[in-house]
C-alpha positions in Angstrom: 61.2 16.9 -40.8 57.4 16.1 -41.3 54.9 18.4 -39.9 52.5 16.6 -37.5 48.8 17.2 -37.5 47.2 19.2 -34.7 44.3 19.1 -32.9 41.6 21.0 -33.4 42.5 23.9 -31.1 46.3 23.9 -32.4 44.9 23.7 -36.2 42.3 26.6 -35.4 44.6 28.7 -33.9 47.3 28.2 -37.1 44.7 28.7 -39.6 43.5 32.1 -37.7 47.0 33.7 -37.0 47.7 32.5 -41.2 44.1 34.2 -42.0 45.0 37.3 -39.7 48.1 37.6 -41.7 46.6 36.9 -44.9 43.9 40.0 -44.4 46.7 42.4 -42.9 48.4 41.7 -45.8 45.5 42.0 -48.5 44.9 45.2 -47.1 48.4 46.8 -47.4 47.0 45.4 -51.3 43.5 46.4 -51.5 44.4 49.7 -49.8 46.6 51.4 -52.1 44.8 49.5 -55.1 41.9 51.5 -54.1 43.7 54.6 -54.3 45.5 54.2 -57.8 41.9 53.3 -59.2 39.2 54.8 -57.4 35.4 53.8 -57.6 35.1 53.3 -61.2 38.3 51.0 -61.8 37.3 49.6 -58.6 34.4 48.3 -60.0 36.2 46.6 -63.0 38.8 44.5 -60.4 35.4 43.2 -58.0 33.5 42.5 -61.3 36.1 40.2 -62.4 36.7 38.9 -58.8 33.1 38.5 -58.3 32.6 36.6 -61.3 35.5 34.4 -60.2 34.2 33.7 -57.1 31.1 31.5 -57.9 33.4 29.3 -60.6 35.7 29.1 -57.6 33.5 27.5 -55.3 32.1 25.7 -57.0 35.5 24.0 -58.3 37.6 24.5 -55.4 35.9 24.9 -52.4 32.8 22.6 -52.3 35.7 20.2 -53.4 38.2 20.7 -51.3 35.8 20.7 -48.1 35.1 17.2 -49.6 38.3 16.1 -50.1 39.0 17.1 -46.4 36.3 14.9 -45.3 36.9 11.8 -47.2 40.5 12.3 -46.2 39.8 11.9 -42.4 37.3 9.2 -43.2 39.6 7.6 -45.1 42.6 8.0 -43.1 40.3 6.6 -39.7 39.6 3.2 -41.2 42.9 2.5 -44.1 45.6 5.3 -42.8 47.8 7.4 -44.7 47.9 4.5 -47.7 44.0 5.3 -48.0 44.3 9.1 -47.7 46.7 9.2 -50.7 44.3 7.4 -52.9 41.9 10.2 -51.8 44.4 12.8 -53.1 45.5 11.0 -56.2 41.8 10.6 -57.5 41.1 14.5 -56.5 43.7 15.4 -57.9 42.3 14.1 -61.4 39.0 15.8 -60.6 40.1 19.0 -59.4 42.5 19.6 -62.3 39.7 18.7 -64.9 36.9 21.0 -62.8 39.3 23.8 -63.3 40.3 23.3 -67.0 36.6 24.0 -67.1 36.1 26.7 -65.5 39.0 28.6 -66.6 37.2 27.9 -70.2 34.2 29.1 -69.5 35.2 32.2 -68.2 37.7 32.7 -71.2 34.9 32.0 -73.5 32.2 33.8 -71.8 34.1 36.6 -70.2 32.7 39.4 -72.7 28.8 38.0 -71.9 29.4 37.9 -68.2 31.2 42.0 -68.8 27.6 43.0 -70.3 24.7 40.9 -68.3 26.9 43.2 -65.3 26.2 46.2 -67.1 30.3 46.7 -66.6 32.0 46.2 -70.3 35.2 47.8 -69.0 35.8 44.5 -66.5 36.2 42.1 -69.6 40.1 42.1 -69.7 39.9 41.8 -65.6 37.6 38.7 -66.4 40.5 37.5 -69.2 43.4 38.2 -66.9 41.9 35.9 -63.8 40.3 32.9 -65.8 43.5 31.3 -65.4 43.6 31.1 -61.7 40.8 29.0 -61.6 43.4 26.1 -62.9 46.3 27.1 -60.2 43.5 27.3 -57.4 42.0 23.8 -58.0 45.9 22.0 -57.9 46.2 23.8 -54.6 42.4 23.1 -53.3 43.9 19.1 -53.9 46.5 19.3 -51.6 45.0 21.6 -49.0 42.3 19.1 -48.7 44.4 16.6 -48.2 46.5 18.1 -45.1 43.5 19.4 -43.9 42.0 16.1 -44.0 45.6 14.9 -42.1 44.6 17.8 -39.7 47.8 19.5 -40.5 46.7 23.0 -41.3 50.5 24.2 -41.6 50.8 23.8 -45.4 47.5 25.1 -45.8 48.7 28.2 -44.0 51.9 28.7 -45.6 50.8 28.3 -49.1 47.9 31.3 -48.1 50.5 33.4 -46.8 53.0 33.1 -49.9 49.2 33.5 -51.9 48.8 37.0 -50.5 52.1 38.1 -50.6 52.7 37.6 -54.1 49.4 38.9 -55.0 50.8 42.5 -52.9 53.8 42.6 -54.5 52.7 41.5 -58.0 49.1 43.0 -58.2 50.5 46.6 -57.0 53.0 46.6 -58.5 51.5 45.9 -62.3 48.8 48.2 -61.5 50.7 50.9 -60.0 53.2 50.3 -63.5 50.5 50.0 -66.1 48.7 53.0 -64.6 51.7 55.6 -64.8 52.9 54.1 -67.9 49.5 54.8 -70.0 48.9 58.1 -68.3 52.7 59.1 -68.9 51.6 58.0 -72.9 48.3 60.2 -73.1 50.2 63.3 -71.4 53.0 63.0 -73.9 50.7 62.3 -76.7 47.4 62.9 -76.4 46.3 59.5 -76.4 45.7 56.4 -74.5 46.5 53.2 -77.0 45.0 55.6 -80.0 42.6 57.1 -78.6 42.1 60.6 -78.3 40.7 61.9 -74.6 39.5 65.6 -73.9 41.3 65.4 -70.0 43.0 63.6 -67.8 40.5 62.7 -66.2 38.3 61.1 -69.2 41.6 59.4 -70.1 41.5 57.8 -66.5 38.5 56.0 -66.9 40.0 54.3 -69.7 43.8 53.7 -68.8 41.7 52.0 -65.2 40.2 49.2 -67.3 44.1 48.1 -67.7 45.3 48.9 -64.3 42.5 46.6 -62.9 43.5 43.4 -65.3 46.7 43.8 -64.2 45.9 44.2 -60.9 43.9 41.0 -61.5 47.2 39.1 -63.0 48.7 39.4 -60.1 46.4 37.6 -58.4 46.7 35.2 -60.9 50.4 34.7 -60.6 49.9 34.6 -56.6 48.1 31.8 -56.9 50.8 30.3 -59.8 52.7 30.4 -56.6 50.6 28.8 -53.8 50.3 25.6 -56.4 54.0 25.6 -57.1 54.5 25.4 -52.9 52.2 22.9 -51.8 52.4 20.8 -54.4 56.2 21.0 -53.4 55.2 20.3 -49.8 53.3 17.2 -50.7 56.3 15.9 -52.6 58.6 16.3 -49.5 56.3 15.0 -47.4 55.7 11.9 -48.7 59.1 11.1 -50.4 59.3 7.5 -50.5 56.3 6.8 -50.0 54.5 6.5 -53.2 51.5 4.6 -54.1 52.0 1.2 -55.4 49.5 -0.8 -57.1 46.5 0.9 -56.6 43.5 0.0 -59.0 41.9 1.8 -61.0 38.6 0.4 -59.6 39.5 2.2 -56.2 40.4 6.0 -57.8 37.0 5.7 -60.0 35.2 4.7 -56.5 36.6 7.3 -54.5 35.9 10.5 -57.8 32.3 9.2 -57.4 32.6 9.6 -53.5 33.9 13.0 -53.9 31.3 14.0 -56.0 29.1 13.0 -54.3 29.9 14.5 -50.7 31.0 17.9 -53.0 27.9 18.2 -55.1 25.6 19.8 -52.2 28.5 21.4 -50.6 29.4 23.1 -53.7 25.7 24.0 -54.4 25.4 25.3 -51.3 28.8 27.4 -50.9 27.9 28.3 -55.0 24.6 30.0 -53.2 26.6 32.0 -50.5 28.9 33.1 -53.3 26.4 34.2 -55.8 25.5 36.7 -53.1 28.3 38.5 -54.5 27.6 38.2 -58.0 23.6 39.0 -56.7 24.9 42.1 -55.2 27.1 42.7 -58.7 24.4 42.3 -60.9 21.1 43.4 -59.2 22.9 46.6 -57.4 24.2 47.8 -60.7 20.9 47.4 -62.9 19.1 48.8 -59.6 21.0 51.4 -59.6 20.8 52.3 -63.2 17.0 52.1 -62.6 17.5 54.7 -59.6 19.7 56.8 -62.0 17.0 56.7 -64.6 14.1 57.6 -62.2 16.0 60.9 -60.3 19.5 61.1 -61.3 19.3 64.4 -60.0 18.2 63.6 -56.7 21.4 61.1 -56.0 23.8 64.0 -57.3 22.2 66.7 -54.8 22.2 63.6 -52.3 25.9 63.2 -52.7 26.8 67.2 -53.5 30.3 67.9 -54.1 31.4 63.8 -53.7 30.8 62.8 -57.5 33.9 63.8 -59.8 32.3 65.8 -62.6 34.1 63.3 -65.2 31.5 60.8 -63.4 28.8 60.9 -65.8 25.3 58.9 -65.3 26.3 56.1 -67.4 29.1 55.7 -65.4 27.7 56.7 -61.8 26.8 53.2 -61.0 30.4 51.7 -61.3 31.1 54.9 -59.2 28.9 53.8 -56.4 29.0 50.3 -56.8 32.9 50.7 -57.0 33.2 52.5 -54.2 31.3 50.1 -52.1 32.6 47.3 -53.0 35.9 48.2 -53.6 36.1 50.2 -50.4 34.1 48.5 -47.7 33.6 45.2 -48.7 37.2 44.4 -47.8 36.6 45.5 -44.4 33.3 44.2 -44.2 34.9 40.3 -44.9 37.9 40.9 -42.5 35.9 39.0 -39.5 34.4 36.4 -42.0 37.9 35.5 -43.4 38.7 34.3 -40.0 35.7 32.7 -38.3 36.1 30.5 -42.2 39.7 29.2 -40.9 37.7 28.0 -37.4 35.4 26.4 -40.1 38.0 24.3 -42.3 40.3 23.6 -39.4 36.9 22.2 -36.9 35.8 20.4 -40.1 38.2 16.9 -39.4 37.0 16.8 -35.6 33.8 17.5 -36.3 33.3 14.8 -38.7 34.9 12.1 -36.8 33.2 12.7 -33.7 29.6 12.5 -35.2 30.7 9.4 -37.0 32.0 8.2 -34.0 28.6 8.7 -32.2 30.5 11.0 -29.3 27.7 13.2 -29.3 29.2 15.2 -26.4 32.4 15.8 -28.1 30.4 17.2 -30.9 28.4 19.4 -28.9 32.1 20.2 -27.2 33.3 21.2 -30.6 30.5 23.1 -32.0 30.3 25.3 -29.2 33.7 25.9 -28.7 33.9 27.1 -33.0 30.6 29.5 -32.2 31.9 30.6 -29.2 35.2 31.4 -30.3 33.9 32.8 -33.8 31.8 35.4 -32.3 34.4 36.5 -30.1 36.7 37.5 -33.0 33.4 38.9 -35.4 31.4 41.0 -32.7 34.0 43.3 -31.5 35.4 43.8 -35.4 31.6 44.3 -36.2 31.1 46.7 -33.6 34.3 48.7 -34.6 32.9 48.8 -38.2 29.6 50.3 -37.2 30.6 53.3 -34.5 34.2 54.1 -36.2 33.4 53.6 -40.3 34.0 57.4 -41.0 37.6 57.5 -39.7 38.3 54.0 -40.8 37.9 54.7 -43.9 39.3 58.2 -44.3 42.3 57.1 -42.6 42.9 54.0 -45.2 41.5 55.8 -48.2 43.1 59.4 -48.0 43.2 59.4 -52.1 39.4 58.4 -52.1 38.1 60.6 -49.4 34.9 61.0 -51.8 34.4 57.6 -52.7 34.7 57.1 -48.5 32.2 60.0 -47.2 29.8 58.0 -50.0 29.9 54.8 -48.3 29.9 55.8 -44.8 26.6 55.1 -43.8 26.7 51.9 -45.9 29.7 50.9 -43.7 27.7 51.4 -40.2 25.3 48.9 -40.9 27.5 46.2 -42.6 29.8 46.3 -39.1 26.4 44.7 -37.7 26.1 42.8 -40.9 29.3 41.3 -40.8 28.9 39.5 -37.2 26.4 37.6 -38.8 27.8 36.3 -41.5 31.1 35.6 -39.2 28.7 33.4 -37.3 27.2 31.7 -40.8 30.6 30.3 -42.2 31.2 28.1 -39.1 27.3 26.8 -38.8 27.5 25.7 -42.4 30.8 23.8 -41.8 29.1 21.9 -38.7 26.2 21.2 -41.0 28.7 19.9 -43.9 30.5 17.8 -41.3 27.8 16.0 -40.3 26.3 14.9 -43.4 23.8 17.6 -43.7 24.5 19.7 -46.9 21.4 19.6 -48.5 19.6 21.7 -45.6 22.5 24.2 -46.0 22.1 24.5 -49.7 18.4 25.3 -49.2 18.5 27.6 -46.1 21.1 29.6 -48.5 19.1 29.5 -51.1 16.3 31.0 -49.2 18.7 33.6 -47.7 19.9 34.7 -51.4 16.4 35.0 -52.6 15.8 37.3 -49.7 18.8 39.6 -50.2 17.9 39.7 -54.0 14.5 40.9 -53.6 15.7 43.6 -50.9 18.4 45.0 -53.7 15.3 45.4 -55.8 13.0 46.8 -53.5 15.7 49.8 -51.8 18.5 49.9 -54.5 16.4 51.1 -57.5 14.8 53.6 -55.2 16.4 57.4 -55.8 16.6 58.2 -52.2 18.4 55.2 -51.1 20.4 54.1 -54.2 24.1 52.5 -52.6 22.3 53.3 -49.2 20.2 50.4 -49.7 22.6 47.7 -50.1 23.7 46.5 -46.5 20.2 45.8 -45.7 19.9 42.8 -48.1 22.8 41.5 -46.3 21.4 42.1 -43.2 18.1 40.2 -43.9 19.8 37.7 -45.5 22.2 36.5 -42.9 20.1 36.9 -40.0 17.5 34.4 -41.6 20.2 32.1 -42.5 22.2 32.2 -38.6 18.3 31.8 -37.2 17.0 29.0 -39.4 20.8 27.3 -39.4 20.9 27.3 -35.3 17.4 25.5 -34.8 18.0 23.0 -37.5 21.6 22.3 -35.7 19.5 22.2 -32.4 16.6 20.3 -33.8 17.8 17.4 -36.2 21.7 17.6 -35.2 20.8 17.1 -31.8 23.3 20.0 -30.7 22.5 22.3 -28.3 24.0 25.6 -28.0 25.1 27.2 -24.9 23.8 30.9 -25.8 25.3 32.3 -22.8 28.7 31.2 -22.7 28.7 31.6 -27.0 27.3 34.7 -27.4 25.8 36.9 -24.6 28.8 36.8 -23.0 30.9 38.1 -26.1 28.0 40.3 -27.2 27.8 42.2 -23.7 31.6 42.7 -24.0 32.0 43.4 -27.9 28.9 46.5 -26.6 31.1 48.0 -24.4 34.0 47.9 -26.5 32.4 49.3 -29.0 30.9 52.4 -27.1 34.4 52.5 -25.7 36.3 53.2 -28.7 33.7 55.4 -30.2 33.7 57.7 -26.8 37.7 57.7 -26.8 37.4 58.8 -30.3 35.0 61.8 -29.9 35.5 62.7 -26.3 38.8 61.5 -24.8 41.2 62.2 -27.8 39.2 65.0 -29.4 42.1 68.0 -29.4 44.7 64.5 -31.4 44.8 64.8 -35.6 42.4 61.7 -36.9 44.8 58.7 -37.5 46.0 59.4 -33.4 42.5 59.5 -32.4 41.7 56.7 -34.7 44.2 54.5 -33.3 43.8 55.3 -29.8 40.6 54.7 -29.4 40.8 51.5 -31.7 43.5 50.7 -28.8 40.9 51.5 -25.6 38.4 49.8 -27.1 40.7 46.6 -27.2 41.8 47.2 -24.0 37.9 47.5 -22.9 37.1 44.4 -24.4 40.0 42.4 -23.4 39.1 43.4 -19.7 35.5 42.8 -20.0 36.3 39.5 -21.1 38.5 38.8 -18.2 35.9 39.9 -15.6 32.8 38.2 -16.8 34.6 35.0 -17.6 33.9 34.9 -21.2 37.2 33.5 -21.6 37.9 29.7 -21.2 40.9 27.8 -20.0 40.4 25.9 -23.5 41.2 29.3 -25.3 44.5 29.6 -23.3 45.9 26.0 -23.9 47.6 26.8 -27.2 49.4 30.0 -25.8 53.1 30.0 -24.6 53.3 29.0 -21.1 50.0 28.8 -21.3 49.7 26.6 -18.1 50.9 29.5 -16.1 48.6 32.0 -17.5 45.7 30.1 -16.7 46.6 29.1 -13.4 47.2 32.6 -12.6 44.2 33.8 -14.3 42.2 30.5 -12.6 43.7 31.9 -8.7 42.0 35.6 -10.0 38.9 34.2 -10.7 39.5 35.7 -14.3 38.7 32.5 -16.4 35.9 29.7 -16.3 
């Protein structure tokens, strides 16, 4: 049976229960991967990830949000016929894009290891190169559907993704690890060479843990390909294109690239944040190390292993922040990106349509609902990042007392960028990539020049980090909002999108960080932890409720959902 397409409610709601599950599910990964390799081999798995990233977007997603678009475009005016010559002529691209890109980072996978000042993340670089291919056939298809508006294939193939990557990635880590360190305790050796400790030996055996690690992200996404490009198949059995010139599939590559250029500019800039953050924070802080290494050690007395040397101190920090916080820190942005993809189709026909109050509708309804999902996960961050993190790192409780304080300001951090992901897909949608490429642009160029100016200094070294981020995103929201206002012609309801949610997310917050310290002080840590993560839910849901920050639009997708709003309508409870 064929899988109809949703509306834009129904498709947001599927793509944020799929991107729920997908996060739930790459923490029970990036949790215990933490623990087997600890800041240092932490920093050899985001190297190659961060590296991948950029390559990614630029091959996959600035193509596949174009795709999507000339799908519903396509599919308006010619139908399903039209939106299949769409996917048969990305297809050809996609698959050519990411021959490419898995070459270059095959070829320049040592050169990208060094200008990182991180060697050991070359085989993590090798072992994901190939994913690059696999993600580009599934980018094709997910376009397509998306396109369709059916979001269900796109969700399924995201799920089986980060299920495989679980099961594979731990489990060739987890293997690799006790297999090499089962070698050097036998022998004295770690593939020939002689180590002094155990802990020495570690360092070494971690630069194979994490490219294995990596492979199974590889084959995860081996297996997201192999699905949807099943789905597709089953979905259109019978129905095959017939006839279709060549003329057409050369006119519609040149329309992709031409809609996916600025988009994948501009979602290459919000990328290279991460590859900024890779390559400025760890010369920064080798530049801090250089200037007072002394100073960081006393700074961070009793947390630095003493096999942690200074040359390998900044993967130690750097590690432990990214590999740490930075998973938490994109939990609320993973999300408000589903809202993104799955508003793109409705946002783009009704500004082509000229229904200018459908679009403002839309818009406000993807803000609104974003920020209701980011601010109270931000605010969590920020007053409960010491427990958090001891409670899901107990093997790292080091690497975690490190990046407390980093964590804190991130959970503000993260709201913003939550917010950004959703603006930029309006702006895509409506024709207006260019201005997004440059506003990131600007907004990288301001969280570079932060890294430099805090990072390299002694006394802030990893402290310094967040604050890029913060300038950065809060530039980009700002600008992003007025242009939307300005040339879009959509006005935001601030009220309704965010004072509302911000009033509520502030009490849920001070909620759950006075249940924590106060109410369920004499409970051991995880109890406390997870009681007062519970109030504060509880809090927020309720303040919701009461100032009517809740709409009847955000119950229609619920079961018997026309009962819970009437009910909640006859209480006053919803507006």
């Amino acid at each position: 049976m064929k899988e109809k397409g949703q509306s834009f409610l129904e498709g947001a709601i599927v793509l944020t229960l799929s991107t729920i599950t997908v996060k739930v599910i790459g923490a029970l990964f990036k949790i215990p991967l933490a623990n087997i390799l600890g800041g240092v081999g932490m920093s050899y798995f985001v190297s190659a990830y961060d590296i991948f990233t950029p390559i990614y977007s630029v091959t996959v997603t600035g193509l596949g949000v174009a795709a999507s678009r000339l799908v519903s475009e396509t599919a308006a005016a010619r139908g399903r016929q039209g939106a299949r010559q769409v996917l048969r002529a990305s297809r050809r691209l996609f698959l050519a894009l990411g021959v490419l890109g898995m070459a270059l980072l095959l070829f320049f996978s040592s050169r990208f290891a060094r200008a990182i000042n991180n060697p050991g993340a070359t085989l993590a670089i090798y072992a994901i190169a190939p994913a690059v291919v696999f993600s580009c056939v599934s980018a094709t298809y997910r376009g397509y559907f998306q396109g369709m508006t059916n979001m269900i294939p796109t969700a399924k193939s995201q799920i089986l993704e980060s299920l495989t990557r679980l099961l594979a990635g731990t489990a060739f880590s987890y293997g690799t690890t006790m297999y090499l360190r089962r070698r050097y305790l036998d022998t004295g050796l770690v593939l020939g060479q002689p180590f002094s400790s155990l802990d020495e030996a570690n360092l070494f055996i971690f630069r194979f843990s994490a490219a294995a690690a990596i492979l199974g992200v590889t084959v995860s996404t081996l297996a997201g390909a192999v699905y949807i490009r099943g789905r597709y198949r089953r979905e259109t059995a019978g129905a095959a294109l017939r006839g279709e010139a060549e003329e057409r599939g050369r006119g519609l590559a040149l329309q992709l690239l031409r809609i996916a250029i600025p988009i994948s500019l501009s979602t290459l800039v919000v990328n290279l944040t991460s590859v900024i953050d890779l390559m400025s924070v760890m010369n920064c802080l080798k530049t801090a190390i250089a200037r007072d290494g002394g100073m960081i050690r006393l700074m961070y007395d009793g947390l630095i292993p003493a096999a942690v040397t200074n040359d390998v101190l900044p993967e130690y920090l750097y590690g432990s922040y990214s590999g740490l916080a930075f998973s938490l820190f994109n939990l609320a942005p993973a999300i408000t990106a589903a809202l993104g993809v799955s508003a793109l189709p409705a946002v783009t026909r009704a500004y082509t349509a000229g229904d200018h109050r459908r679009l403002e509708e839309t818009v406000n309804s993807v803000l609104r609902i974003a920020l209701l999902v980011a601010l109270p996960v931000g605010f969590g961050l920020a007053v409960l990042s010491g427990p958090i993190l001891r409670f899901l790192y107990p093997a790292r409780l080091m690497e975690a007392a490190i990046i407390t304080p980093v964590l804190r300001v991130m959970g503000v951090s993260t709201i913003l960028v939550a917010a950004t992901t959703p603006i930029n897909s309006v702006l895509q949608a409506t024709g207006h990539e260019r201005m997004t490429l440059c506003i990131m642009t600007v907004g990288a160029m301001l969280k570079l020049g932060t890294n430099f100016t805090l990072v390299s200094r002694p006394e802030l070294n990893i402290q310094g980090v967040p604050y890029g981020s913060l300038l950065c995103y809060g530039f980009i929201v700002l600008v992003s909002a007025a242009y939307l206002r300005g040339r879009v012609g959509v006005r935001l309801r601030l009220f309704q999108v965010a004072g509302k949610p911000l009033f509520c997310a502030a009490l849920c917050g001070g909620g759950a960080h006075s249940a924590y310290y106060l109410l369920f002080s004499s409970f051991s840590s995880s109890v406390r932890l997870l009681a007062s993560i519970a109030c504060g839910g509880l809090i927020y849901l309720a303040a919701l409720l009461l100032t009517g920050a809740i709409l009847k639009s955000d119950l229609e997708m619920l079961p018997n959902n026309e009962k819970i709003a009437k009910t909640l309508e006859k209480l006053g409870l919803i507006g």
